[in-house]
C-alpha positions, 0 to 999 in steps of 0.5 A: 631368823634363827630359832634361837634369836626368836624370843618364846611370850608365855601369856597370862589370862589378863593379857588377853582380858585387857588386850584380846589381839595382844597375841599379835603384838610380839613381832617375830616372837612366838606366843605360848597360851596355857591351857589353864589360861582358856579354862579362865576365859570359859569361866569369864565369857558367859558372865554378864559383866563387860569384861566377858566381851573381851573374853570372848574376843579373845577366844574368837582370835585364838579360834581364827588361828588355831581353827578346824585344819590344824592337827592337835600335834600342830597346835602344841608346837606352834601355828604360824599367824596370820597377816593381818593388815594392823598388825603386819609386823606379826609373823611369828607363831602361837601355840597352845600348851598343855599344862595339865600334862606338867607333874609336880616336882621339886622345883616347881610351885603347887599345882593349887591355883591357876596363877602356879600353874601358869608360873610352872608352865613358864618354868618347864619352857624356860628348862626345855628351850635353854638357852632360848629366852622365854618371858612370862607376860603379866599383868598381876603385880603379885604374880609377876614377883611369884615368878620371879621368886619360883626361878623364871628369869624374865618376867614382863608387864603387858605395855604394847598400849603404854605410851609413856614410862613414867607419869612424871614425863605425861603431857600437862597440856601447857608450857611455862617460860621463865622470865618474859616470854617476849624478850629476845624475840626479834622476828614476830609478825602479828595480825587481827581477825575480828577479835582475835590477834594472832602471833607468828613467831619462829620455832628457834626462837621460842625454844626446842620444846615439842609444841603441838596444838591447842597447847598453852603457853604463858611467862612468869614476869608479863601478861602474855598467855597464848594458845597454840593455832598451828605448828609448821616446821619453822614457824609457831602460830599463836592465839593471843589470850592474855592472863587478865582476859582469861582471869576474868572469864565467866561461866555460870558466875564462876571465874578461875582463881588460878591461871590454870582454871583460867586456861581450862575454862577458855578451853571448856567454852571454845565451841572449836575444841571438841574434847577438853581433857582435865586432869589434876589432884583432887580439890582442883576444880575440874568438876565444878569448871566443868559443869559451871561450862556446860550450863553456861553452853546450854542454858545461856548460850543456847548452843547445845541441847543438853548435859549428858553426865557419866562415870564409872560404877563399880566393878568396873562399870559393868553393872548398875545393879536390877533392883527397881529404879530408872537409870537416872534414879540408879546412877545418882549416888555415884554421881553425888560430885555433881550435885554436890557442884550444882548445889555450890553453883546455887548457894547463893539463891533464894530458893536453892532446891528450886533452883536445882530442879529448875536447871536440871530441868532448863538444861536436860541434865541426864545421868546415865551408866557406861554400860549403857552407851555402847551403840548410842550416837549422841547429839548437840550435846555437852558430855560429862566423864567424870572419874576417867583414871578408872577407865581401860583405853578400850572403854574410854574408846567406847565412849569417844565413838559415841560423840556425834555431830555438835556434841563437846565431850569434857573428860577428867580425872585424877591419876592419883585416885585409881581404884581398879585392879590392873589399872596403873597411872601410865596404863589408864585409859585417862593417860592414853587419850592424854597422849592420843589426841595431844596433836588433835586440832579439836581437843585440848588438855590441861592439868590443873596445878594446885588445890583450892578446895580449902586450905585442909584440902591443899595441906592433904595433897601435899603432905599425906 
């Protein structure tokens, strides 16, 4: 390829803290890291917060590269990567450059702040290898329209772990058919096992959508609702389930108010699903359906241990703070949705305090930090994460690899409430296992459409 067909990446420092082999991800392209950009990661590896890991990494990947044969002549102009075997498409090279060389002029931003510095680099590129095309890689809103407002033609979001452009096309987890799903379907064959019933139905005559596994389907004018069991390439295996059977499933004296609670709760209660992912707007139900499930899986039916419950602290859930108190005791003002679930679970009894305690106790209830999972293997257990839109594809990685043998891991969130920095709706880590696991036999996802916290709840969701 010619060198001119070859595109230059100028990389940011939150590229490499959100992606640490994102030096890798360019293809044939070049790859420029600013000096500036190694100052930031020496200032972020020895800080005692979770994204100091990814900072060490990161320098750990340039070194590997960049290493002790190389002349400081050599790593100016460009290192050529090396193989690795999950990123074998890489073959371009890496270069670091020295922008503390760079003069002030005219043209370019003041030297007063990291950010400038950074943008200039990309600038002084831009005019040495005209026409070659030289593209600033970001991951700061704000940055990237400096920029562009300082002259640098192109000037890109870091979206090699985007799955999906647009939330809008994020997978619900079902599929709703107009009319009556069984009209015009000519060629079903149905059989029982046990309790079960089980449709056979041809793909063309179900339509041309992309089903996958353990997505529901239901109409609008009969009872039919369905999962499906296995997609061939001509043929759509079907679980029958039926609308009033799933209306009226029970977890803890909690039934679903809607179709969607309904075909959650079945998910939540199949011992065959291993992960359920629940999404929707806030004053869906995700939490309470989620917790009324696991004590109903623990308590009543014996069939787990006990009920793990996590989420993100603040900052990022690198930290739970040193004043005194077990992890527990630490963990419960952020935790306060599921007590405040286990309170409406137990309003109705005659001593609901001792209620609480008593089902804290019978179903081990724990809450314990993110920060604190990493290298655990956790057993026969329902897990709880809660809040998963403020979770990065890494960390929520962490957390699925600890799930051992007999544990059901229950993931949601809202993609509307997203409270960290560089985290978007299409970039969170609730989007990407959405999207990952959507073909997985052992896990099913549902968004829940419709608010019935209370009617004030409902207005707010729509209107503001």
């Amino acid at each position: 390829m010619e060198q001119d067909d070859r595109k230059l990446f100028v990389l940011d420092t939150n590229v490499l803290l959100h992606e640490p082999l994102a030096i890798y991800s360019f293809k044939e392209h070049d790859v420029v890291v600013p000096m500036t950009v190694l100052e930031e990661l020496d200032q972020i590896k020895d800080r005692k917060r979770d994204v100091s890991r990814d900072a060490r990494v990161a320098i750990r990947a340039l070194e590997d590269i960049l290493g002790n044969k190389t002349t400081p002549e050599e790593i100016v102009q460009g290192v050529k990567l090396p193989r690795r075997e999950d990123h074998g498409d890489a073959c371009g090279t890496l270069a670091i450059f020295p922008d503390h060389q760079l003069e002030q002029t005219e043209s370019s931003l003041p030297l007063n702040n990291n950010d400038n510095r950074i943008i200039n680099t990309a600038l002084h590129l831009q005019k040495l290898h005209h026409p070659r095309t030289v593209v600033l890689v970001t991951k700061d809103i704000n940055m990237r329209l400096k920029a562009k407002g300082a002259g640098i033609i192109l000037v890109e979001d870091y979206r090699t772990d985007q799955l999906i452009d647009d939330i809008r096309f994020l997978t619900k987890g079902f599929h709703q058919f107009s009319g009556d799903f069984w009209e015009r379907k000519e060629h079903v064959s149905t059989e029982t096992h046990g309790r079960h019933t089980y449709h056979t139905v041809p793909v063309a005559e179900v339509g041309d959508e992309n089903f996958y596994s353990n997505q529901y389907l239901f109409d609008e004018d009969s009872n039919f609702c369905g999962r499906v069991v296995e997609r061939g390439d001509t043929d759509l295996k079907l679980l029958d389930l039926g609308k009033d059977r799933l209306l009226n499933l029970d977890a803890w004296g909690i039934r679903p108010k809607n179709i969607y609670q309904g075909m959650a709760l079945q998910a939540l209660l199949d011992p065959d699903i291993d992960l359920v992912i629940l999404t929707g707007p806030a004053g869906c139900g995700k939490t309470l359906l989620a917790m009324a499930a696991a004590l109903e899986l623990v308590v009543e039916r014996g069939m787990y241990e006990k009920v793990i419950v996590t989420r993100n602290t603040p900052e990022i859930a690198e930290s739970i703070g040193f004043l005194p108190g077990t992890e527990e005791e630490k963990m419960a003002p952020w935790l306060a949705a599921i007590t405040d679930t286990l309170e409406v679970l137990h309003k109705n009894d005659v001593n609901p305090s001792g209620s609480m305690n008593y089902i804290m106790d019978k179903a081990n209830i724990q809450f314990k930090s993110i920060n604190f999972m990493r290298g655990r293997s956790i057993q026969n257990s329902v897990v709880l994460l809660d809040e998963c839109q403020n979770l990065t594809a890494s960390q929520i990685k962490t957390m699925i690899t600890r799930m051992g043998e007999g544990t059901k891991l229950i993931c949601s969130g809202n993609l509307s409430q997203i409270d960290t920095n560089y985290l978007t709706a299409v970039t969170s880590g609730l989007t990407y296992i959405v999207e990952r696991f959507k073909d997985f036999e052992g896990s099913a996802n549902i968004y829940l459409n419709g608010v019935v916290r209370s009617r004030l709840a409902e207005f707010a969701e729509e209107n503001l």
